[in-house]
N, C-alpha and C positions, 0 to 999 in steps of 0.2 A: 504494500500500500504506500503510494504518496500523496502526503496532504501539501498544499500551499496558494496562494493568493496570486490568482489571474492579473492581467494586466488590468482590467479593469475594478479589481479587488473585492472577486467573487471569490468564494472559499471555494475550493475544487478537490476533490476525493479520487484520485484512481487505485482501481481493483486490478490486479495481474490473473487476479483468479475472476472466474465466472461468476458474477450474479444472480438470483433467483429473481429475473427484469425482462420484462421486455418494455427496451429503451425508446426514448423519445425521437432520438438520431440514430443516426448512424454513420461513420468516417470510415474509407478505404482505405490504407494502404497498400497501393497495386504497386507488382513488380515486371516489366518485362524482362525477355530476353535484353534488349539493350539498355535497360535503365530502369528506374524508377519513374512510374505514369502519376501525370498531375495534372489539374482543370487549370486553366485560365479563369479565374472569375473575372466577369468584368469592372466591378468594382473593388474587389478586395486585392485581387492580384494571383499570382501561384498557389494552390495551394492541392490538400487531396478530395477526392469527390467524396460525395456525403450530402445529407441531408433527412428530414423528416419523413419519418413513415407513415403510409398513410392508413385510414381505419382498416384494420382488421389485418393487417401486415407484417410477418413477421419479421426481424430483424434482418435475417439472412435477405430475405425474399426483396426486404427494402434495399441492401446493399448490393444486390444483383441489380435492381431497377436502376439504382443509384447512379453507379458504372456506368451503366449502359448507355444512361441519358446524358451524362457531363460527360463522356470522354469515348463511346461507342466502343468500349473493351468488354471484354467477357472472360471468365475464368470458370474452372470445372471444380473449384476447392478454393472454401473461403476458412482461415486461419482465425479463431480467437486470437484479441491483443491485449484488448484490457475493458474494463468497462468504469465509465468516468462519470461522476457526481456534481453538477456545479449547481451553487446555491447562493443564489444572489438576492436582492432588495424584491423584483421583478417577480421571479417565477425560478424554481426550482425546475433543474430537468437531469435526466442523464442521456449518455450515449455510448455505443457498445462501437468497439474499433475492432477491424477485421484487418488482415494482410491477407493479401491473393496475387496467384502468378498466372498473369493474363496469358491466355490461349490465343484468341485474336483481337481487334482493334478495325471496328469497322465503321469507315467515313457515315458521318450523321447528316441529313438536311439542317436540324437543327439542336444546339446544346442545350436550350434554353438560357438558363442566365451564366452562362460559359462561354468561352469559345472556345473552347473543346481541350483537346489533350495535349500535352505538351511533355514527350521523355526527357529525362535529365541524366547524364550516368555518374556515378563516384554514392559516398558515403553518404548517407541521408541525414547524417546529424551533421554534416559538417556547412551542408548549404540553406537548412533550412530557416537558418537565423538571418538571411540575406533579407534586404529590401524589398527585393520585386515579390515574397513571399506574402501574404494575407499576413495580418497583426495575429491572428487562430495560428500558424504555423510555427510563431517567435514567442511559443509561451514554455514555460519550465516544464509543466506536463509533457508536450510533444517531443522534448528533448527525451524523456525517460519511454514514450511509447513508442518513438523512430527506432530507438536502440533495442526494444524489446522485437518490434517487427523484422530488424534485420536479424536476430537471433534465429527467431523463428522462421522465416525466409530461406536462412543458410541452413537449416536443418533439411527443411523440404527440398531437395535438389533432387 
């Protein structure tokens, strides 16, 4: 478990172990053959896909959909990473983080609020504190979930 304070000074709880949850979100960390897959958002910048599930959706089911629609990738095996607790003034939520190694990557007419996929190759913890990344990317959580998903990643070969 790590506890500590977001950037915007929400208390945040991540789990290395599984939940008894089905979470609010959900966050990729996809792996290709040449790199690490990440959405363009349009306004936040680099980061990995993800988002809300909708009713009656399980987590997996949302993190397939997830994929698919921000970066048009697909994977045959989605990897537990952690599942994470943030709890702010606003609204309390969680979200459950998966790593997967993308099988294919198929051109979308549309990302919606993305412009689609963008591979990176090298370490994951070492570029994600960069600029062009979403302010979600450059938080202390993501530093200890990037290092867990490449564990997990490099085990799966």
């Amino acid at each position: 478990m790590f506890i500590y304070k977001d950037t915007l000074g929400n208390k945040v709880t991540i789990y290395f172990e599984a939940q008894e949850i089905n979470s609010d979100d959900v966050l990729i960390i996809p792996k290709t053959e040449d790199g690490w897959l990440f959405t363009e958002h349009k306004i936040r910048g680099l980061e990995f896909p993800g988002g809300k599930g909708e009713p009656g959706e399980t987590n997996l089911a949302a993190a397939e959909r997830e994929l698919m629609e921000e970066t048009g990738a697909m994977s045959d095996a989605f990897y537990f990473v952690a599942d994470y607790l943030v709890e702010s003034k606003e609204r309390t939520f969680t979200k459950r983080v998966y790593a997967a190694k993308i099988t294919t990557i198929e051109k979308q007419a549309d990302y919606l609020e993305t412009k689609g996929p963008v591979v990176l190759r090298g370490e994951l913890s070492q570029f994600i504190l960069q600029p062009a990344f979403s302010f979600f990317m450059r938080d202390a959580g993501m530093v200890q979930i990037v290092k867990q998903a490449e564990r997990i990643l490099g085990d799966k070969n």
